[in-house]
N, C-alpha and C positions, 0 to 999 in steps of 0.2 A: 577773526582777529583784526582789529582796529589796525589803520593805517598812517604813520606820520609822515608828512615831506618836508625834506629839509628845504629851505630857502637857495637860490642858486650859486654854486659854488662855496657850498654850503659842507661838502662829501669829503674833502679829501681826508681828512682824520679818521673819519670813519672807516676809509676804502685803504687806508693804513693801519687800519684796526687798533688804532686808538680806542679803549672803551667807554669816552664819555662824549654825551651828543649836548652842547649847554643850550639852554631854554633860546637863546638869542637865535642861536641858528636852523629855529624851527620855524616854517612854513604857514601848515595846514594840518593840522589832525582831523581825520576824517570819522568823528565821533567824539565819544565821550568816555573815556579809560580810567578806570578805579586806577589810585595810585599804585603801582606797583604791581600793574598790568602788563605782559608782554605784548608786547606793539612789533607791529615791521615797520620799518625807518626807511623812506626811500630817499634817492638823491630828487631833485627838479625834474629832471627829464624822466621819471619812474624805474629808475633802476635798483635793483632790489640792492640795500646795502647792510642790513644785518639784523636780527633780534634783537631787544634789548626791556628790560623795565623802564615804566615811565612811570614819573612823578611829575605833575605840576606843583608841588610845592618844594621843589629842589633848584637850586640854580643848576646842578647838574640832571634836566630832565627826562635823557634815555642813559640809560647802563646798559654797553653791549652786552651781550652774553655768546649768541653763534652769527657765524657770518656764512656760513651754507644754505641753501634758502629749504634742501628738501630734509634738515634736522626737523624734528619733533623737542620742543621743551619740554618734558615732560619727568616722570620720577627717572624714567632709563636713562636720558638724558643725565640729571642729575649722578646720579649713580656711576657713569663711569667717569665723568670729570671727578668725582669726590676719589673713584678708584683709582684714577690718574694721578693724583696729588699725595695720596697715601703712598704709592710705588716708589713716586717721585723723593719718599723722604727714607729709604727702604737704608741708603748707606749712613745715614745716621742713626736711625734705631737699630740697625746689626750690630752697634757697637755696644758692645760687652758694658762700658761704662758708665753707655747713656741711656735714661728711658724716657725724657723727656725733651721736646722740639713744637715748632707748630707743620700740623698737618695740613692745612688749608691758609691762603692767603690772597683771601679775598680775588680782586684784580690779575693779580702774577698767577692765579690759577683759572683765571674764568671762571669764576664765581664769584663777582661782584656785590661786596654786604657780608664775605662771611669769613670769619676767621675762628679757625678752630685749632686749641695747643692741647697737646696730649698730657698730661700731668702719671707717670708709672699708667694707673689703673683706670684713673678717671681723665675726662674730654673736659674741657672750658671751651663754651660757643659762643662767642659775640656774632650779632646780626645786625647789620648797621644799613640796611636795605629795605624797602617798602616791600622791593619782589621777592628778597630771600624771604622778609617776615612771614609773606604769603607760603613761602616752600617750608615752614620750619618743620610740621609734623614731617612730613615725607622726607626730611637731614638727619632728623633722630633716627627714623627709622634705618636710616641706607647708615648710619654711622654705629649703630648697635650690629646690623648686620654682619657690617667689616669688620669689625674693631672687637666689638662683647665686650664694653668697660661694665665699673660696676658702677657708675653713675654717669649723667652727663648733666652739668651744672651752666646755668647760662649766667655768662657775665657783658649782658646787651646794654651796659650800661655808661656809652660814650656819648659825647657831645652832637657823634656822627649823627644819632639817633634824630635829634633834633630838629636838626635839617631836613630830616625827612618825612617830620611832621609824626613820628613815632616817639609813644613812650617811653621812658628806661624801665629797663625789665631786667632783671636778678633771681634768679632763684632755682630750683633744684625741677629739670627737665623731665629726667627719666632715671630711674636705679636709684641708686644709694645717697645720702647726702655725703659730702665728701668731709670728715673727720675735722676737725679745726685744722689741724697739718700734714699736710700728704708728703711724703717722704719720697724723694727722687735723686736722678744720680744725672751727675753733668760735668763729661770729665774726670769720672772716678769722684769728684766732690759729691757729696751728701749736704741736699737741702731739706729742710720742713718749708713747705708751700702750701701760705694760706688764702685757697682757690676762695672763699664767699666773701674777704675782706681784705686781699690782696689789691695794689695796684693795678689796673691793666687787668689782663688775663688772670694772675696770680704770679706769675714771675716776668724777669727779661731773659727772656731764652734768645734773643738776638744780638746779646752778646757772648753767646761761649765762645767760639772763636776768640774775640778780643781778649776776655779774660785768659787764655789759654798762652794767645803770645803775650801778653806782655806781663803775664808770671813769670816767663824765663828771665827777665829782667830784673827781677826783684829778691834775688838768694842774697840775703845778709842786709839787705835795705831798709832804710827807716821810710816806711810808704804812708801816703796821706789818701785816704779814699773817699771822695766827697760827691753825695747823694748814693749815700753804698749803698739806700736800701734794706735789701737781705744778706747784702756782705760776698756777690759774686766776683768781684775784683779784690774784695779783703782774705776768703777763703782761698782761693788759687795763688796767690800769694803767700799765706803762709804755710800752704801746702809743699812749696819747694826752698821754705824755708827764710822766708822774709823776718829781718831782725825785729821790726815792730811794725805793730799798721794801724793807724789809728784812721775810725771810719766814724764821717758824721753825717747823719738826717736828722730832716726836721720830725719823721715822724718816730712815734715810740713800738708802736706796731711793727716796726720795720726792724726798727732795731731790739726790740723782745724778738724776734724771728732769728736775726743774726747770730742773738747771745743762744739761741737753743741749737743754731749749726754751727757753731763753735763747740759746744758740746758733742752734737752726732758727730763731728770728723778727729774728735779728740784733742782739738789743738790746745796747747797751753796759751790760759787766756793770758794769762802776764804778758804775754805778747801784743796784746789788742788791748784798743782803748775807745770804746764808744761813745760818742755825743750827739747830743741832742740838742739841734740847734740851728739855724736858717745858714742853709750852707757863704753864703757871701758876709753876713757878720762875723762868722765864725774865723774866716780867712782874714778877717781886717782885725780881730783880737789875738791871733798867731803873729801878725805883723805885729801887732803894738808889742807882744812878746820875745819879741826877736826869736822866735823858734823858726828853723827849715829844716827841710824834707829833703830824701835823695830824689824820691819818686811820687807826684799828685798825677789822683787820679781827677780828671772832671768829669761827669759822667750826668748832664744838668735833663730835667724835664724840657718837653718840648716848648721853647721858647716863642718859635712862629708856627702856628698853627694854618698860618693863611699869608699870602703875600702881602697881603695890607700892613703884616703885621713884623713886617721884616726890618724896617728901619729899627724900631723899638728893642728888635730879637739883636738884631750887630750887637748897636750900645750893649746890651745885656753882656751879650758874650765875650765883648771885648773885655767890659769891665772884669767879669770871672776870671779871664785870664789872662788878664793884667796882675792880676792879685796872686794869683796862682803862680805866676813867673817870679814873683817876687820872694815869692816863698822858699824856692827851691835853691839849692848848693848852686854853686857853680860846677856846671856841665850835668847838672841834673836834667832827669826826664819827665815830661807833661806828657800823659795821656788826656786827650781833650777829644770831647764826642759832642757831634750834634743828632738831633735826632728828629729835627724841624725838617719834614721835605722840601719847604721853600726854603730852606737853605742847600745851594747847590757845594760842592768839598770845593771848587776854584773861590766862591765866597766865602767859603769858610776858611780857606788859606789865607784870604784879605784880611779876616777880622782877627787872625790870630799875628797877621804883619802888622796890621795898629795896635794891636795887647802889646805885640814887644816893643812895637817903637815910644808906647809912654810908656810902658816899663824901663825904659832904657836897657833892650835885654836884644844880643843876638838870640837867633835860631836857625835851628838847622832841621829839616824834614830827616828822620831816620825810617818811616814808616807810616802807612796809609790804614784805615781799617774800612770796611765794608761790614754791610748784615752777611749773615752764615746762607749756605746754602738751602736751607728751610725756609725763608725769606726774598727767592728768586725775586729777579727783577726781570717783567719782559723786556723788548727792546722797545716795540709800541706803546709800550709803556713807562717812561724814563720818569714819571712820579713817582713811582715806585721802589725807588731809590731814595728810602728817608734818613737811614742811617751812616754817616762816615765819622771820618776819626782821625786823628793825626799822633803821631809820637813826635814828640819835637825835643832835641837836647838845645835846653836855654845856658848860654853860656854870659 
């Protein structure tokens, strides 16, 4: 096993088990390691400080994986952190009403590159690693083992990939192809989930939670759901009885999805109103209309992707919900999510306190959100913390 040293005083993150070692704060590799090689990382003074993959074509060049020096990487290895993570989601899939969550997450489970979401019957694999790509036969295998789905469908096809000099990869793993619509339950809601041309994994399973509170809010409300998607915050709303909920994306896929879980949950559609349309024009043609809402939802794609890209991401968000304030009754409530890891929630408090202030709109924090428990976040790990969310009453 090839050897890396880090440059001096180079360790401490590591020796905090932080899992990322950036290209800068390397030394000397003492060889020559295919990408997505396990390497041992030392500190300067050769103190053993953790396993990890390396990439030279990554700014982030070693991904921890074990920080015991007498572990073995290998399939066992693998296999019980995968058993770990599975256990670890064991009080969500007991429940009667759910059959869908993510199983693996990447990082927050040490297994850096892999995120795996359970869909009822079938698995969705993203691998966003050089080293997992290297592991993927021996994942199939330890995830058919545990689990026996009837397919396992990989949807390897983020940006992540790129970076680390890896192709995108789509397509059907192992078993079955999974149906155009997989039918699952979240909440007692019933969705169709289209795992081969769904966004993402095939759904956001990291907001049930949200959807769940701030449905209690919404019995007799006229609700505005924007980027709804599949219609998770539009379903759970009109499932405890939301007077109208009118949900817009720009895509048509999203919302032919919506219009057929509006059907599997039975709701009367007279109540819903779908558009198709770039959600920030659509919120400036409601103004021009003088229409308002009791309840918007903002629920926007990842805006900063990277901190270079955070100035850019505010302006954005501000402006979303500036519009969004404007929209609403007085004492109405904004549901507003970012889902940008470079945006921290104390920044994201800032950008929703200049929304109100050219809104000319008080607010008032009634409520915080976080990703669900399927989505831990280590503590050595505070990136990992990409999703929050605020409920704010704009008065």
């Amino acid at each position: 096993m090839i050897d890396v040293v880090l440059k001096k005083g180079k360790e401490k993150a590591a020796l905090q088990r932080h899992p990322w070692i950036f290209s800068g704060a390397i030394d000397k590799v003492k060889g020559t390691p295919v990408n997505g090689e396990v390497v041992k990382a030392y500190a300067a003074d050769q103190t053993f400080l953790a396993y990890g993959y390396y990439n030279n074509q990554s700014r982030v060049a070693i991904r921890l994986l074990e920080w015991e020096e007498d572990q073995i990487i290998n399939k066992e290895w693998y296999h019980q952190k995968i058993k770990n993570a599975i256990a670890a989601r064991a009080h969500v899939l007991n429940h009667q009403d759910t059959d869908t969550c993510r199983l693996v997450f990447s990082e927050a489970d040490y297994l850096p590159g892999l995120i795996v979401d359970k869909y009822a019957d079938f698995l969705s694999l993203q691998i966003l690693s050089a080293g997992m790509e290297n592991a993927k036969a021996e994942i199939i295998e330890i995830l058919r083992e545990e689990l026996n789905p009837l397919g396992i469908f990989d949807k390897s096809d983020a940006n992540a990939r790129t970076h680390e000099n890896l192709e995108v990869s789509q397509g059907l793993l192992w078993g079955e192809n999974p149906p155009e619509f997989v039918e699952v339950k979240e909440n007692g809601v019933r969705y169709q989930i289209n795992i081969a041309d769904g966004q993402k994994s095939g759904f956001y399973c990291d907001q049930r939670d949200n959807r769940e509170i701030l449905a209690a809010y919404t019995k007799g409300k006229n609700v505005l759901d924007c980027f709804s998607y599949s219609g998770g915050f539009t379903l759970n709303s009109l499932k405890v009885g939301a007077a109208h909920v009118t949900s817009v994306d720009s895509s048509a896929l999203a919302l032919e999805t919506l219009s057929h879980n509006l059907g599997l949950n039975g709701f009367d559609t007279a109540q819903q109103t779908s558009i198709q349309s770039d959600v920030n024009k659509q919120l400036r043609i409601f103004k021009e209309e003088g229409r308002k809402f009791d309840i918007i939802v903002l629920d926007p794609p990842k805006y900063a992707p990277s901190r270079s890209a955070l100035d850019r991401a505010a302006r954005a968000y501000k402006d979303l919900n500036r519009l969004g304030m404007l929209l609403l009754e007085s004492g109405g409530l904004l549901a507003t999510y970012s889902c940008s890891g470079a945006v921290d929630l104390e920044t994201f408090k800032q950008i929703i306190a200049w929304a109100a202030l050219d809104a000319g709109k008080e607010v008032q924090i009634i409520k915080q959100f976080h990703q669900p428990e399927d989505h831990p976040v280590r503590i050595s790990f505070p990136e990992g913390e990409y999703l929050k969310g605020l409920l704010v009453r704009v008065l």
